[in-house]
C-alpha positions as MATLAB code, in Angstrom:
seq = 'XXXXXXXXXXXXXXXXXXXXXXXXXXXXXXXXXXXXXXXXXXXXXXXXXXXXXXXXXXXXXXXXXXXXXXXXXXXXXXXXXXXXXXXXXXXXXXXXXXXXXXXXXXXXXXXXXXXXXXXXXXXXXXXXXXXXXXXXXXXXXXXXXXXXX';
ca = [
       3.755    5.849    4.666;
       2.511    3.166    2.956;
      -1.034    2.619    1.153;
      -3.252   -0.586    0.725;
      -6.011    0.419   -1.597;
      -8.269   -1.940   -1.849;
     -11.491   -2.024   -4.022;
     -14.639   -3.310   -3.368;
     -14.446   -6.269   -5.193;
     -11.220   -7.216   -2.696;
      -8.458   -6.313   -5.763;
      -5.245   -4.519   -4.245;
      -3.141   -2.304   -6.725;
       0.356   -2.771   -6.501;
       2.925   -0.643   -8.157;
       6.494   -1.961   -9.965;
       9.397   -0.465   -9.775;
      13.111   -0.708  -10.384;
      15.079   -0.961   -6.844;
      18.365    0.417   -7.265;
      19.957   -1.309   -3.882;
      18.990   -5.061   -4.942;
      19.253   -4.465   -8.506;
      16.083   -6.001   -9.499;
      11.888   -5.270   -9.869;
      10.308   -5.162   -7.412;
       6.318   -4.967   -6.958;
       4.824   -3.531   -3.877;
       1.837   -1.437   -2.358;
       1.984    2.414   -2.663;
       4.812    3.763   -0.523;
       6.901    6.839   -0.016;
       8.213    9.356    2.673;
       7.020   13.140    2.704;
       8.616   16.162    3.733;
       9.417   17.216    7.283;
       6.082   18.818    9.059;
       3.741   17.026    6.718;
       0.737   15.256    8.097;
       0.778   11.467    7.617;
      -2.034   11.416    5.861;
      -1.593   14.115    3.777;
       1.388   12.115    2.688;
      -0.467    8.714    2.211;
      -3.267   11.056    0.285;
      -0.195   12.252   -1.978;
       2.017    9.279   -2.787;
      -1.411    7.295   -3.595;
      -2.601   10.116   -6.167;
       0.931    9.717   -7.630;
       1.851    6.540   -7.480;
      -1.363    4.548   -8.203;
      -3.421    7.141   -9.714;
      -6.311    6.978   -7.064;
      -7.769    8.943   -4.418;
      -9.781    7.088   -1.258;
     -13.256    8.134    0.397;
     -12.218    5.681    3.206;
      -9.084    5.878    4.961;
      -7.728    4.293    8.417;
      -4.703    3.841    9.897;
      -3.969    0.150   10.481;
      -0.333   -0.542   11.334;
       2.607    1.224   13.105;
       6.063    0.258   12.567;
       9.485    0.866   14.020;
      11.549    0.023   10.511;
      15.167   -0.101   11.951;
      15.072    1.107   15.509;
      18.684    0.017   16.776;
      19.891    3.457   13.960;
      16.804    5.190   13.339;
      13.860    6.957   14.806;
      11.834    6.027   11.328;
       8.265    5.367   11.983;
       6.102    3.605    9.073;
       2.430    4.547    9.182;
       0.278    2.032    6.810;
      -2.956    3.060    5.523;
      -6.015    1.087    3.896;
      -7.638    3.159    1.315;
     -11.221    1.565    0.262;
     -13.538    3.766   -1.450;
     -11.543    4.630   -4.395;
     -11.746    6.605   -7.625;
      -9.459    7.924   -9.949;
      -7.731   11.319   -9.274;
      -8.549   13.849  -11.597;
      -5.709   15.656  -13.003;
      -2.132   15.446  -13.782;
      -0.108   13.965  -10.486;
       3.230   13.208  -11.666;
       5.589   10.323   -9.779;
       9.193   11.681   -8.677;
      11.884   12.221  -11.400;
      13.162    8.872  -10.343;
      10.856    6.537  -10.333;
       9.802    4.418  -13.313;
       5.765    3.212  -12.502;
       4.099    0.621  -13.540;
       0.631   -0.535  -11.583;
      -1.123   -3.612  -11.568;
      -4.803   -4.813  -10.003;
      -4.487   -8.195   -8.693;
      -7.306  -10.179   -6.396;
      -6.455   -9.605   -2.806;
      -5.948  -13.471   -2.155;
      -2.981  -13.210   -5.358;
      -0.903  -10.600   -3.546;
      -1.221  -12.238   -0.164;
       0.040  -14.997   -1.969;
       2.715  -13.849   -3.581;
       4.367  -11.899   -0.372;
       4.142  -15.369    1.756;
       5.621  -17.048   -1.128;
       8.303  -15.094   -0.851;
       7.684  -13.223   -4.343;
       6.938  -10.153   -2.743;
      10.065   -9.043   -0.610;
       9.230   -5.457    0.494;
       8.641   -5.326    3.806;
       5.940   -3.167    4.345;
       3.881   -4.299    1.447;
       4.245   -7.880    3.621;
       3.144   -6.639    6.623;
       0.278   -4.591    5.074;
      -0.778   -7.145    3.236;
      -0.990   -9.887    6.243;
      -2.388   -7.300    8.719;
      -5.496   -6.712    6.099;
      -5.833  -10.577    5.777;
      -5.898  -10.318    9.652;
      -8.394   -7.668   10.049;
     -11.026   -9.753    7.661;
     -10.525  -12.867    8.994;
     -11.241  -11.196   12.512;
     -14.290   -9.212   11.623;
     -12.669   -5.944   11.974;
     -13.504   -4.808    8.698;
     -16.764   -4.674    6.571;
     -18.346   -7.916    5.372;
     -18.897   -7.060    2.093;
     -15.112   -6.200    1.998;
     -13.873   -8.929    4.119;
     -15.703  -11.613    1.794;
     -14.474   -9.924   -0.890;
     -11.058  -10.151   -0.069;
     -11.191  -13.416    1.616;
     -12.748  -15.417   -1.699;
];
């Protein structure tokens, strides 16, 4: 799964982390798997609580992706999450990860991914299928302008 939570006032919170294969940082939207038989977005619902601190009033399933389907049945499902709050209580991230979170404007993230600062693939995709979505009219105004500015 993979989260976009956006605020009102068209900031995105990514989330930093140490990636182990390429040996460097690398920032990125909320992301994760979940254990076999869990709902989707029960999942997206979790991994955003831990990862970003936040829970979402609004949520709606925007992409679909096949991540590597010559080897693997893997599905991603990504998520925008408007509407947002901090979680109340203690939500802890896995034993290995290493968090850090940042709130950018929307326009700054977009940038960075098609500038090739931002290598993570769904955070990429997420990020230009939002941009999509407002420029298109299929999401709020208020939000749209918001993000679009």
């Amino acid at each position: 799964m993979a989260i976009l939570p956006i605020h009102a006032d068209g900031s995105v919170v990514l989330v930093g982390q140490h990636r182990f294969p390429f040996g460097d940082y690398s920032w990125e939207i909320p992301e994760g798997g979940g254990p076999k038989g869990e709902a989707p977005l029960d999942g997206a619902k979790r991994e955003l609580a831990e990862e970003a601190g936040l829970a979402a009033g609004e949520w709606r399933e925007i992409l679909r992706l096949q991540l590597s389907n010559s080897v693997t049945d893997e599905l991603a499902i990504g998520y925008l999450a408007t509407d947002l709050t901090p979680v109340q209580g203690v939500h802890h991230v896995d034993d290995t990860e290493d968090i850090a979170q940042v709130r950018v404007p929307f326009s700054e993230a977009l940038e960075a991914a098609t500038s090739g600062h931002i290598l993570d693939a769904l955070t990429v995709a997420m990020l230009l299928r939002a941009y999509h979505m407002a420029r298109e009219g299929h999401l709020p105004d208020a939000l749209a302008r918001a993000m679009l500015i």
